[in-house]
N, C-alpha and C positions, 0 to 999 in steps of 0.2 A: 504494500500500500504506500501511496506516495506521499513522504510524509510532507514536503513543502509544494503547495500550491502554484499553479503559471500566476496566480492572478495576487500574488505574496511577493514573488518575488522582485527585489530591489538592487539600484547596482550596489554592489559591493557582498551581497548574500554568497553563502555557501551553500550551496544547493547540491541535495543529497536526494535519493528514492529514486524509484519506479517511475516513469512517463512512456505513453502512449507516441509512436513513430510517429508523427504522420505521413512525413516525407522526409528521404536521405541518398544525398548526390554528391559524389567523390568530382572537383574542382581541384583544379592549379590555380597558383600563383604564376607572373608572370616570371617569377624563376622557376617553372617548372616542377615548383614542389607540391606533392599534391596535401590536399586537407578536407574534410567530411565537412558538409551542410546539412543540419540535421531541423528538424523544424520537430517541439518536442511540442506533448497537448496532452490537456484532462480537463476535466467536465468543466474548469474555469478560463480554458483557452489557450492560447499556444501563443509560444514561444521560440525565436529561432539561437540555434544553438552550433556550434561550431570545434572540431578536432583538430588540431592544427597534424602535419606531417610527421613529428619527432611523436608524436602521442600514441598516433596512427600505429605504427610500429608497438609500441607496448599492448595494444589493445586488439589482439586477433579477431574480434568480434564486428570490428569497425567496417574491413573490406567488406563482411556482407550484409550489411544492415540495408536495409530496405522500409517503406513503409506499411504498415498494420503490424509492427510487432511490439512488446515491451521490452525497454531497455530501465536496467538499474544502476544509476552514474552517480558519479560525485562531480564536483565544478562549481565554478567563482561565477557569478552577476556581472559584468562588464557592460560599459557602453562603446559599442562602435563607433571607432570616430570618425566613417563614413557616414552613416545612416542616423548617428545619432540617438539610437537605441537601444534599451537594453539587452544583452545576447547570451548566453552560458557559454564560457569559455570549459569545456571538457577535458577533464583529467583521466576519467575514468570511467566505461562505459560496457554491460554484458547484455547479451540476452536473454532474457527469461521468461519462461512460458506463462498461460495467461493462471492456470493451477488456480490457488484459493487468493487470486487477487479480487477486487470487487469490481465488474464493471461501470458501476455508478460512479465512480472514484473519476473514470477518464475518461465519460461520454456526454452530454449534456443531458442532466435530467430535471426530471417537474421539481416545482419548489413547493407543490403540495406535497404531505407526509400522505405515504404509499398506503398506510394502514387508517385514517380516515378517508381516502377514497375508497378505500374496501367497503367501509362501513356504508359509504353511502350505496356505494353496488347493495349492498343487501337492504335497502331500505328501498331505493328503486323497485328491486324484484319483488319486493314484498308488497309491490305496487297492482300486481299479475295477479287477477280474478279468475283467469280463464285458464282450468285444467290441464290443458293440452299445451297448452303456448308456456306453464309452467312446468310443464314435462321435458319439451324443449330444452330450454334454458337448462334446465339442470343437467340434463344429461351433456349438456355445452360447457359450463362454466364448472360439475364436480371433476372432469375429467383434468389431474393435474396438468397433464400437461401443456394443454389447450389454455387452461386457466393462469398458468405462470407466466405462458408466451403473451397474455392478455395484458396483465398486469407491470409489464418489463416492456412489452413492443411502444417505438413511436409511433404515431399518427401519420406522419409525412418527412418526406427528408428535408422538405425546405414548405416554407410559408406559415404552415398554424402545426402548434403541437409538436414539433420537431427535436423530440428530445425523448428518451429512455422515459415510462411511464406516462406518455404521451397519449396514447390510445387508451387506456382507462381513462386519463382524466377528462380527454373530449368525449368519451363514451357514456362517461356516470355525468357529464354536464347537458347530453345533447338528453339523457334518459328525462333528467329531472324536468327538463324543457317540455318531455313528453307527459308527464306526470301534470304538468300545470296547465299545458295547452287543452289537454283531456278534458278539464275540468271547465275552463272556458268554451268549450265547443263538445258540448256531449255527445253530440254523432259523430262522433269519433271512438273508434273501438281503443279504448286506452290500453287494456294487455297486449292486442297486434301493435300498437304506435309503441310502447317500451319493449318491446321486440327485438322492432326494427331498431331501435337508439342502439340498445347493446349489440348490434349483429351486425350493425351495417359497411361496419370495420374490419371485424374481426376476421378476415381475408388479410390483413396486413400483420398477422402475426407470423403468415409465412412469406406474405410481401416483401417484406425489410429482413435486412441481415444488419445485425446490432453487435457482432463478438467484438469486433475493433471497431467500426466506424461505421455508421448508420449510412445505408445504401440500401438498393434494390438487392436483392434476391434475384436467381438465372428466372426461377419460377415468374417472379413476380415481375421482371421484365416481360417477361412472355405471355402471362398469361392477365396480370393485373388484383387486385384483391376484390374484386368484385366478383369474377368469375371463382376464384378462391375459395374467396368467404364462401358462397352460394354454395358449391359443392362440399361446403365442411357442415353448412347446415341443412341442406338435403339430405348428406349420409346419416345424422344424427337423427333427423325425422323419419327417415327408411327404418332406422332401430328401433323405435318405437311402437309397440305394437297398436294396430289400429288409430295411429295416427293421421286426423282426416285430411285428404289427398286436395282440399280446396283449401284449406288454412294452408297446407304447404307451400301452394302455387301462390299465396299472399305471403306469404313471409319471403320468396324466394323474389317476389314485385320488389317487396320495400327495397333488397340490398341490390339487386340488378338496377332497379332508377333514383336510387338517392342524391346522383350528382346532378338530376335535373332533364338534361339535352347530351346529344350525343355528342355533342363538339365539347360536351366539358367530360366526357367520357362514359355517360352514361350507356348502359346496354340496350335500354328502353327507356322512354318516357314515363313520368309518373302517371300511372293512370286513379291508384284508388287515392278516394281521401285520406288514407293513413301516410300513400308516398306521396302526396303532395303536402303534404306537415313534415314529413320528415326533412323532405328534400329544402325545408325553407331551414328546420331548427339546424339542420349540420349547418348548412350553410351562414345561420346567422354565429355559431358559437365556435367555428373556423373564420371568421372574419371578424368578431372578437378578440380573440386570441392571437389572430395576426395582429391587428393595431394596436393592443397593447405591447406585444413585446416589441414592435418597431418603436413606440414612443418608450420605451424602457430605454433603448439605447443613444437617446440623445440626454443632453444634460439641462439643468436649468437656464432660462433664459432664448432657451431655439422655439421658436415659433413656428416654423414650416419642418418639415422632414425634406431627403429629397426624394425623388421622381420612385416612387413604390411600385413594381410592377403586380400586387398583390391585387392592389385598388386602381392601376393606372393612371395613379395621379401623385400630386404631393399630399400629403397629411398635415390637418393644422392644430399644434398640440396645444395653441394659449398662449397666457403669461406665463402659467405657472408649470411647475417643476414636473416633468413626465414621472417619473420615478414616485413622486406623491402620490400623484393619480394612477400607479398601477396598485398601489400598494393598499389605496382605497377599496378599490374593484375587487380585493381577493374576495373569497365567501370566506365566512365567517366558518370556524374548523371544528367539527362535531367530534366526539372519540369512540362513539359506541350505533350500531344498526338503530337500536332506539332514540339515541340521541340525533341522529339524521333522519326520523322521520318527521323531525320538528319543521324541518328544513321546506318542506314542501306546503 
């Protein structure tokens, strides 16, 4: 585990632990001499880092370092006094496997705690009238291993949710969305609408690959989490004995049209009232979550963002301080499935 931070570190530190590659390119000087450019990263950011030639040599490890792996080094904080930036000057550097590291430690993850989104997952579900569509689910979410990938997968590599524990958090937000909209609009069947919230995703547990670096999957290139998901939750209603064949073909609606139109990659169009609610909550609490974390990253006093290609335009954050107003926004943090049904 890494014990100092990218986002700690100062010039003049000794920096010690485990970091995440991202990337590493063997360069010369213009004497010819070669030396390692290493760009190190964990869940707080990255940092670039450097092996000079003579170092090179003591550290057999060095010629084949590459990116996606973990390295455990020692090294000084220095600023380049090209770039003017802080860099880790490397003394000493091994490879070591990923074993009982934690990956939370070096990927970016949610800043809600992992164990009250659980709680609300069960407070959602416990939202589920209807027999069958809670037969479903459970046979979905008891199966660990289904349910770990749930809980750990991001949402997306770039835009909304893009971080380890990602896909639960926009999953148990889009649920609750369905828990409240239910109640405002009673012709809506609220156990098929929280259904769809928790399933509509859950294709991208095989979507994404998360061991080092949040990417596509060869699968999820090919085939996409919509197609995915659908197939992981038809074989679960196939198991199910006397599971009715029209509730299936409605469960299988919501997650084939939940993006809407086919040019944003939908399978099909929404057709029932359930996937035209659905198709609006993802959409509103993915474009939420986008704009917060882009006004996250500017500081007090920026009034505009720039050119977002999320929204296609600029973002206008105010006078006041972004980082205020994300901080405002959280939901307030339940600890127990009872304590989360207040929530609703």
């Amino acid at each position: 585990m890494s014990k100092t931070f990218v986002a700690d570190i100062k010039e003049g530190f000794e920096v010690s632990g485990v970091f995440l590659v991202d990337t590493a390119h063997r360069r010369f000087t213009k004497a010819k001499k070669e030396y390692l450019k290493v760009v190190l990263a964990d869940k707080t950011g990255q940092i670039e880092s450097v092996m000079w030639d003579e170092t090179m040599e003591k550290n057999p490890d060095a010629g084949s370092l590459g990116g996606g792996v973990f390295i455990d080094i020692d090294g000084r904080a220095n600023v380049n006094r090209y770039t003017n930036k802080v860099e880790v000057v490397l003394n000493h550097l091994r490879i070591v496997a990923l074993g009982d590291l934690d990956i939370t430690d070096f990927l970016p993850t949610t800043e809600r705690d992992i164990e009250e989104l659980e709680a609300e997952l069960k407070a959602v579900l416990a939202q589920v009238d209807d027999g069958d569509i809670k037969k479903l689910l459970d046979k979905i979410f008891k199966d660990k291993e289904t349910y770990d990938a749930f809980t750990l997968a991001p949402a997306a590599k770039g835009f909304h949710h893009a971080y380890l524990g990602g896909l639960l958090e926009h999953s148990v937000s889009v649920g609750r969305l369905a828990v409240s909209t239910s109640e405002q609009y009673p012709a809506i069947d609220k156990s098929l609408l929280i259904a769809g919230a928790l399933l509509h995703d859950i294709g991208k547990t095989v979507e994404f690959d998360y061991t080092t670096k949040i990417d596509y999957s060869t699968k999820g290139r090919l085939q996409g989490h919509m197609v995915l998901g659908n197939e992981m939750v038809l074989k679960a209603a196939d198991s199910i004995k006397g599971f009715p064949q029209e509730l299936k073909a409605q469960v299988s609606h919501l997650i084939l049209s939940h993006h809407g139109e086919p040019e944003y990659g939908a399978v099909v169009r929404p057709k029932t009232l359930e996937a035209v609610m659905l198709n609006l909550l993802d959409n509103v609490d993915a474009k939420m979550n986008g704009w917060l974390g882009i006004a996250k990253k500017y500081d007090e006093g920026v009034e505009w963002t720039e050119f977002q290609k999320m929204f296609s335009d600029l973002l206008y954050l105010g006078p006041t301080k972004a980082r205020q107003r994300t901080e405002a926004a959280k939901p307030v943090a339940k600890g127990s499935a009872e304590e989360a049904e207040t929530l609703f």
